[in-house]
Every structure is written in C-alpha cells, then in structure tokens.
The first five atom37 places (N, CA, C, CB, O) and aatype in JSON, in Angstrom:
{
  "aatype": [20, 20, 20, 20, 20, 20, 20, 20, 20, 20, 20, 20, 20, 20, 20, 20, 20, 20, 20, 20, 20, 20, 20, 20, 20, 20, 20, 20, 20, 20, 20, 20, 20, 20, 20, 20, 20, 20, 20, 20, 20, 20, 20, 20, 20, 20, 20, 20, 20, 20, 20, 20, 20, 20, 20, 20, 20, 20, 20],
  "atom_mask": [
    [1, 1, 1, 1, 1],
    [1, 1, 1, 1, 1],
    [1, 1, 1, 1, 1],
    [1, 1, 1, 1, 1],
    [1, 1, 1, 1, 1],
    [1, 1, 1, 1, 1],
    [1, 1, 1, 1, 1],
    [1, 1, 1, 1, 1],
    [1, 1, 1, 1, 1],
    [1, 1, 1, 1, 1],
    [1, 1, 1, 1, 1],
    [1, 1, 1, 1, 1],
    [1, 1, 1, 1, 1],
    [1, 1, 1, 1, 1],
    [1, 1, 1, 1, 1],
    [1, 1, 1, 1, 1],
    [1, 1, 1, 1, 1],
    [1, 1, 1, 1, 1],
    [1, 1, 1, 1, 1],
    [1, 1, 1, 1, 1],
    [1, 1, 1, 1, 1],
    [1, 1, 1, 1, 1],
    [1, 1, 1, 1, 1],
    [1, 1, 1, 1, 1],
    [1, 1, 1, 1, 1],
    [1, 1, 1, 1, 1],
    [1, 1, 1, 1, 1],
    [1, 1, 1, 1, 1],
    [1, 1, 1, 1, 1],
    [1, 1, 1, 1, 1],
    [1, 1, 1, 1, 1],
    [1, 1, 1, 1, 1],
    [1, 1, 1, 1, 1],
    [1, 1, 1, 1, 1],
    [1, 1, 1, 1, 1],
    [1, 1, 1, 1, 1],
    [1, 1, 1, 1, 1],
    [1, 1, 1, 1, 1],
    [1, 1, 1, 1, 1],
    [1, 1, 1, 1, 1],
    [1, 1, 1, 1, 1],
    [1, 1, 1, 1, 1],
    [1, 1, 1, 1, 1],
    [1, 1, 1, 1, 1],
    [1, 1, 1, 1, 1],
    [1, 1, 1, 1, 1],
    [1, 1, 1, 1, 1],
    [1, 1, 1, 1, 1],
    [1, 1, 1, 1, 1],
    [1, 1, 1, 1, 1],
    [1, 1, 1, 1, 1],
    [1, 1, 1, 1, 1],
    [1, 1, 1, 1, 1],
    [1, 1, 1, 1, 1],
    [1, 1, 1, 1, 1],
    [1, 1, 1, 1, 1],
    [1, 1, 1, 1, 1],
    [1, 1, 1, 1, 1],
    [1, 1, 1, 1, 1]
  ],
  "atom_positions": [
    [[-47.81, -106.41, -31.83], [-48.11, -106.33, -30.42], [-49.22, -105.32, -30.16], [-46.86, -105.96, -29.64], [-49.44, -104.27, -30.77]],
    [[-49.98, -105.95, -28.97], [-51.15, -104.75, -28.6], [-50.6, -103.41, -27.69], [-52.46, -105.53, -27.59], [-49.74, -103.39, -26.81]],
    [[-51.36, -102.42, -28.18], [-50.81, -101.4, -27.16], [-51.77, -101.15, -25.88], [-50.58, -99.97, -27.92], [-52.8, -101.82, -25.88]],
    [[-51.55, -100.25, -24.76], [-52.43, -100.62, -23.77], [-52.49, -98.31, -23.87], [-51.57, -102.0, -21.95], [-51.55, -97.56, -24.09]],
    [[-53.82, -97.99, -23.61], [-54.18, -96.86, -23.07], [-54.31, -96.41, -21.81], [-54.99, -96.69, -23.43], [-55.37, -96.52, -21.19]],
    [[-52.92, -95.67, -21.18], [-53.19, -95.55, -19.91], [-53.8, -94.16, -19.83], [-51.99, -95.8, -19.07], [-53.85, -93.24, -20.65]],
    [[-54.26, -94.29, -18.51], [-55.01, -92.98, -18.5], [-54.87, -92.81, -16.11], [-57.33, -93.38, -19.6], [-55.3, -93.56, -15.23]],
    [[-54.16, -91.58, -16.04], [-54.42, -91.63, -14.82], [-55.23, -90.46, -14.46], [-53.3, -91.77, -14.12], [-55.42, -89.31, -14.85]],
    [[-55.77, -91.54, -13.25], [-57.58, -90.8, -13.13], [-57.3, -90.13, -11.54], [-59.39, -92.43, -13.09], [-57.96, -89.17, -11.14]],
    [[-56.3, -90.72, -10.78], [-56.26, -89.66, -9.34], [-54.59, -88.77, -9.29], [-56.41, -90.92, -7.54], [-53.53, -89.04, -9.84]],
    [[-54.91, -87.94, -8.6], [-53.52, -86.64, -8.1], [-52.49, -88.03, -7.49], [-54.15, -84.96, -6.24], [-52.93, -89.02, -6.91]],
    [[-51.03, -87.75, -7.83], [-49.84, -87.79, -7.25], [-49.39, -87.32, -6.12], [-49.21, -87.44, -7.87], [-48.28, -87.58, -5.65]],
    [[-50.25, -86.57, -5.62], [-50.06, -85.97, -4.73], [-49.93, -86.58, -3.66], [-50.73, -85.25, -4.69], [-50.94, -87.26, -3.56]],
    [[-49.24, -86.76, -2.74], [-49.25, -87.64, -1.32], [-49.06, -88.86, -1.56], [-50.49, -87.65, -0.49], [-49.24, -89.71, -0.69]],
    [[-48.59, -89.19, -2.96], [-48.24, -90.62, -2.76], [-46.6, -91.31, -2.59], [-48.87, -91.23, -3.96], [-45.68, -90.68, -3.11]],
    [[-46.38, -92.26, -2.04], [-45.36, -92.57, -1.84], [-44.53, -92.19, -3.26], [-45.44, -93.89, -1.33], [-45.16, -91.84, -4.26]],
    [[-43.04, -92.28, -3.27], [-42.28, -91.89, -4.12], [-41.85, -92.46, -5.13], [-41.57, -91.6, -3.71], [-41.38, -91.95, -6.15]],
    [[-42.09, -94.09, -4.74], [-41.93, -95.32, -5.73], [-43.26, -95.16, -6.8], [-41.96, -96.97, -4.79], [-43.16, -94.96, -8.01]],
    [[-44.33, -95.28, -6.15], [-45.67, -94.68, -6.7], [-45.75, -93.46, -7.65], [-46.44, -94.29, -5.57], [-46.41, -93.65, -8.67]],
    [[-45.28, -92.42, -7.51], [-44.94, -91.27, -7.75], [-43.8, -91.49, -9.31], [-44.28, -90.65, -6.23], [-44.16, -91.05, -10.4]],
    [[-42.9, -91.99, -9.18], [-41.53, -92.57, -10.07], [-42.05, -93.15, -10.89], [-40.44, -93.52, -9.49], [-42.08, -92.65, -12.01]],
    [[-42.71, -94.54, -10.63], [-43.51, -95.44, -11.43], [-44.43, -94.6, -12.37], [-44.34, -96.39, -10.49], [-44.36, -95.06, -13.5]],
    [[-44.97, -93.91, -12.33], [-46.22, -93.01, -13.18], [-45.44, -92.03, -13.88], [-47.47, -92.12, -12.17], [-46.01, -91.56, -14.87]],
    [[-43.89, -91.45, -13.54], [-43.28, -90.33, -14.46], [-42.79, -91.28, -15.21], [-42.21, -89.17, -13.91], [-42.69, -90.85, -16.35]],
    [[-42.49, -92.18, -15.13], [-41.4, -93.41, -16.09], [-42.7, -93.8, -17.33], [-40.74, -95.42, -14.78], [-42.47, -93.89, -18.54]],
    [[-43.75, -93.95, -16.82], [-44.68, -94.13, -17.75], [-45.37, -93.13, -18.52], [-45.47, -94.73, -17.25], [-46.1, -93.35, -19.48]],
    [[-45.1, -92.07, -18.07], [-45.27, -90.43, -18.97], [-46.53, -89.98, -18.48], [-45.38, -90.46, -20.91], [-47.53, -89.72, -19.15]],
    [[-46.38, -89.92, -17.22], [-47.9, -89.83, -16.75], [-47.64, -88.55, -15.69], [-48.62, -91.48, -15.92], [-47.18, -88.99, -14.63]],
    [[-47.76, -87.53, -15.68], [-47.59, -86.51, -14.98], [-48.62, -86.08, -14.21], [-47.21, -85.67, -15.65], [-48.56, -86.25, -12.99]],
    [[-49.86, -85.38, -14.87], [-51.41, -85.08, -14.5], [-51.95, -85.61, -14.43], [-52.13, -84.57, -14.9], [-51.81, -86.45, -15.32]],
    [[-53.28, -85.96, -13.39], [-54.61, -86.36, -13.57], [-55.11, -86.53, -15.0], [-55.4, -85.43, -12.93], [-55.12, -85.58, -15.78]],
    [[-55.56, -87.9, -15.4], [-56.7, -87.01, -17.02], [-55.32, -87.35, -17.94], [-57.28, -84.41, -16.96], [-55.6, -87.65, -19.1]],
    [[-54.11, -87.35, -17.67], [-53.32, -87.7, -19.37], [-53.63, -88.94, -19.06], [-51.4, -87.39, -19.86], [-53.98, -89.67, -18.13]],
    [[-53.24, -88.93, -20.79], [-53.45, -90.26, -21.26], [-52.42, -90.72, -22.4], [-54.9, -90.34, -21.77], [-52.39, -90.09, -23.46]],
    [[-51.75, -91.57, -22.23], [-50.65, -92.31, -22.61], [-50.35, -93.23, -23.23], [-50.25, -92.57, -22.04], [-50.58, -94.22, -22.54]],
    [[-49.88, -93.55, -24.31], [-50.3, -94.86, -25.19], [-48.67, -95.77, -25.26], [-51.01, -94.26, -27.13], [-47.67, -95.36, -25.86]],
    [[-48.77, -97.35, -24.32], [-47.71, -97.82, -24.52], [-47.49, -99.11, -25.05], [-47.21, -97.68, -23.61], [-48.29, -99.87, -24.51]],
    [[-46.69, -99.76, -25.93], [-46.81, -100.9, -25.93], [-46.93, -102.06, -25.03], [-46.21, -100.99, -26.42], [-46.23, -101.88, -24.03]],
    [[-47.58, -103.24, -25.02], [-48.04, -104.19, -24.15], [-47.04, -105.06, -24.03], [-49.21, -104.79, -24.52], [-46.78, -105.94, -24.85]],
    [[-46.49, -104.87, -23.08], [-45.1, -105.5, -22.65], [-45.3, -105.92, -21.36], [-43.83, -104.53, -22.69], [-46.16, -105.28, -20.77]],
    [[-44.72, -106.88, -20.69], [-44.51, -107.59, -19.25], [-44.13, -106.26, -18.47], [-43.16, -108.93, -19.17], [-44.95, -105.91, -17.61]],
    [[-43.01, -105.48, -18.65], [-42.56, -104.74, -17.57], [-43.36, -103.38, -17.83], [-40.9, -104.62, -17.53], [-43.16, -102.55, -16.94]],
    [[-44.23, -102.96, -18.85], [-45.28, -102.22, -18.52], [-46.28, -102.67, -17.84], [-45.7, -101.79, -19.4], [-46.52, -101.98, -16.85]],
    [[-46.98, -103.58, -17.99], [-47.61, -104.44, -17.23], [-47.43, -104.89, -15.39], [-47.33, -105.44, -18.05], [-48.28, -105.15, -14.55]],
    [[-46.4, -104.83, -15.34], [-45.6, -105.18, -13.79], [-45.66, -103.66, -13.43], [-43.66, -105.99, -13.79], [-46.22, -103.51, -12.35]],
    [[-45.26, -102.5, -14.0], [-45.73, -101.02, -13.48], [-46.36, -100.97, -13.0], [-46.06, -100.14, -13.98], [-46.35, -100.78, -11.78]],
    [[-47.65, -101.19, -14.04], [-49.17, -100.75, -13.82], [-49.57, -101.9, -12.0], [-50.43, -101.45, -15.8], [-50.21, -101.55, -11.01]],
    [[-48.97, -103.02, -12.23], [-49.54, -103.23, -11.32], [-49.59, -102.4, -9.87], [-49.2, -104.25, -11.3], [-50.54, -102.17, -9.11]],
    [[-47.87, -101.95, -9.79], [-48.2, -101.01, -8.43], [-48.74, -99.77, -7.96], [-47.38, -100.8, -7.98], [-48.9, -99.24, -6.86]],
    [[-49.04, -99.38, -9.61], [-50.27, -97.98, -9.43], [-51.69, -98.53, -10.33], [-49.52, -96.1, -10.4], [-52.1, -97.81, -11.25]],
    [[-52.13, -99.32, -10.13], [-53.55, -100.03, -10.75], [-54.49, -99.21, -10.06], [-53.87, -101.78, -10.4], [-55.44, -98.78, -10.71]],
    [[-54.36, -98.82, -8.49], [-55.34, -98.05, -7.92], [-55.46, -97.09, -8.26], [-55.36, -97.9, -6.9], [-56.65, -96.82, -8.36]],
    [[-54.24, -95.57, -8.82], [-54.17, -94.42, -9.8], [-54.74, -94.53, -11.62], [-52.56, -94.11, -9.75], [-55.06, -93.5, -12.21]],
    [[-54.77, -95.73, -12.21], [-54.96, -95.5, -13.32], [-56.4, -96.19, -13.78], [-53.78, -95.88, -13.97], [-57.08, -96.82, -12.98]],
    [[-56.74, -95.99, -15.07], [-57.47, -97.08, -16.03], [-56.95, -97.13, -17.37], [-58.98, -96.81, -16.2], [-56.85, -96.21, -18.18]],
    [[-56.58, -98.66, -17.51], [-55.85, -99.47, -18.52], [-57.39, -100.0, -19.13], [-54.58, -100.81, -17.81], [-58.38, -100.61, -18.74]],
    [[-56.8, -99.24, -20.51], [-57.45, -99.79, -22.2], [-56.54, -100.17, -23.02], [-58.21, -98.7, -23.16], [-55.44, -99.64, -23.18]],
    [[-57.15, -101.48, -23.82], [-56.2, -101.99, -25.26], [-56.55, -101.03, -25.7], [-56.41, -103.32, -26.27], [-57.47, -100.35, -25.27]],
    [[-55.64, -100.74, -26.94], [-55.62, -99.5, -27.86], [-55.39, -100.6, -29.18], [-54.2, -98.1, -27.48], [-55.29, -100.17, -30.33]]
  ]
}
C-alpha cells in the first residue's frame, strides 16, 4: 500500500472542534509537522474535512 505525506500548513487555532479532533487523530498538532500515514479510505475521508489546513503527498 501507498503511504500519503501529510503536512499541515495553517494554525488550529479558531477552528471548529471537529476540525481541530480530526488533525490530533491524524498526529498533527503544529503548523509545519509532517506526518506519514498509510493510504487508506478512512484516512482519506479525514483529510477530506481539513483539505483546506493541509498538503497531501504520496510518500
């Protein structure tokens, strides 16, 4: 399986809480980390509701 490189590029700050949840579940705490997960449907379905916070690379 491919893995996907997340990387979140804006602050948590002020964002709703689901938004907020969604990005700690994915190990994403700070601006700038970057996170390496396998390419799975329900990583995939994450990303979709913070797509505007991150940028997704195959790894």
């Amino acid at each position: 399986m491919a893995n996907l490189e997340i990387k979140l590029t804006k602050s948590l700050f002020g964002r709703p809480k689901n938004q907020v949840d969604t990005a700690k579940s994915l190990g994403l705490t700070r601006p700038n980390r970057v996170v390496v997960k396998a390419d799975s449907e329900q990583v995939r379905n994450m990303l979709k509701s913070i797509s505007h916070l991150v940028e997704v690379k195959e790894a």
